[in-house]
C-alpha positions in Angstrom: 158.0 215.2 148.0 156.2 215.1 144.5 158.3 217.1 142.2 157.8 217.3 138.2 160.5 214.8 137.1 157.8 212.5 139.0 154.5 213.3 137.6 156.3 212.8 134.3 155.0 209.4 133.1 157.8 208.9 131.6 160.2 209.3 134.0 162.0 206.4 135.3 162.7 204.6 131.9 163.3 208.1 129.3 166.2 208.1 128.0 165.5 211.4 126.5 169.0 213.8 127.3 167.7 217.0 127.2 165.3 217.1 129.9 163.4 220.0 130.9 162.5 218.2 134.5 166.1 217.5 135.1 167.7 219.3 137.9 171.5 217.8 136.8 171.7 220.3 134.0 170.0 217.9 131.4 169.6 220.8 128.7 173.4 220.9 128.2 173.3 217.5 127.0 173.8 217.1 123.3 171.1 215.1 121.8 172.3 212.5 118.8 170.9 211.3 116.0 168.4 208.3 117.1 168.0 209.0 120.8 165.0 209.9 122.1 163.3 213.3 122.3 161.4 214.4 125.6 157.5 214.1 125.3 157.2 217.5 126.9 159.2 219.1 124.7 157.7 217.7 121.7 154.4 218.5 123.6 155.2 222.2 124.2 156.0 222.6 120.2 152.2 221.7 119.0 149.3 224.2 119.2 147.8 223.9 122.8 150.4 221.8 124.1 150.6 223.6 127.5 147.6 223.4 128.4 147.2 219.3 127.9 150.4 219.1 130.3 150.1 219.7 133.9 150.8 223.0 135.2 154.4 222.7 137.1 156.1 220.6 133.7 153.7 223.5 131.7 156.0 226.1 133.7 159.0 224.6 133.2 159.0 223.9 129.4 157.9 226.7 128.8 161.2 228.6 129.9 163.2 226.0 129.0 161.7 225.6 125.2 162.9 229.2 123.9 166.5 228.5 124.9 166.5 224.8 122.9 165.5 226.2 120.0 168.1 228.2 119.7 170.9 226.7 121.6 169.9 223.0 121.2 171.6 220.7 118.3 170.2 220.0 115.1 168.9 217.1 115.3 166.9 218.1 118.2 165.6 220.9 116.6 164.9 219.2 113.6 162.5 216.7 115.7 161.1 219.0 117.4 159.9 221.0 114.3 158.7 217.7 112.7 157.0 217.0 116.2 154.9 221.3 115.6 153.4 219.6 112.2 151.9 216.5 113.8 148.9 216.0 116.2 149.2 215.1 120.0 149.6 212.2 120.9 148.4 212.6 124.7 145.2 213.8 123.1 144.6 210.6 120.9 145.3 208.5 123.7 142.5 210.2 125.6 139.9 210.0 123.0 140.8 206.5 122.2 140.3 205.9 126.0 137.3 207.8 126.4 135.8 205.5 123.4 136.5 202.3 124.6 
């Protein structure tokens, strides 16, 4: 059964706590200073993130990014606002492909 905590390149080796794929109620999870922030999440916070994400993750962050932002700890916020101002990096690593 392909579910979105698979098609999440990531998957097996994130460490990220707050997880928007998790079914083990991963958004609960406080995240601390230093540990890693979910690449959808970050993803979701930058201007046409949802569309460079694949359509069942798309649908999940996007319920799941309203209620971090207010709910989630401050260091997670604070990286994920740091994460709006800068570029995607899914879409420099397909135009660095595509060149090469």
């Amino acid at each position: 059964m392909d579910t979105p905590q698979m098609r999440c390149p990531k998957w097996e080796g994130c460490n990220a706590p707050a997880c928007p794929l998790s079914r083990d109620e991963g958004l609960n999870v406080p995240t601390l200073k230093g540990e890693r922030v979910c690449l959808w999440l970050r993803e979701g916070m930058k201007p046409g993130g949802f569309d460079r994400m694949p359509a069942d993750i798309s649908h999940v962050v996007r319920k799941v990014l309203p209620l971090i932002l207010v709910e989630g700890g401050a260091y997670l916020r604070s990286k994920l606002n740091t994460a709006a101002k800068s570029g995607s990096k899914r879409t420099r690593f397909a135009s660095s492909t595509a060149q090469a």
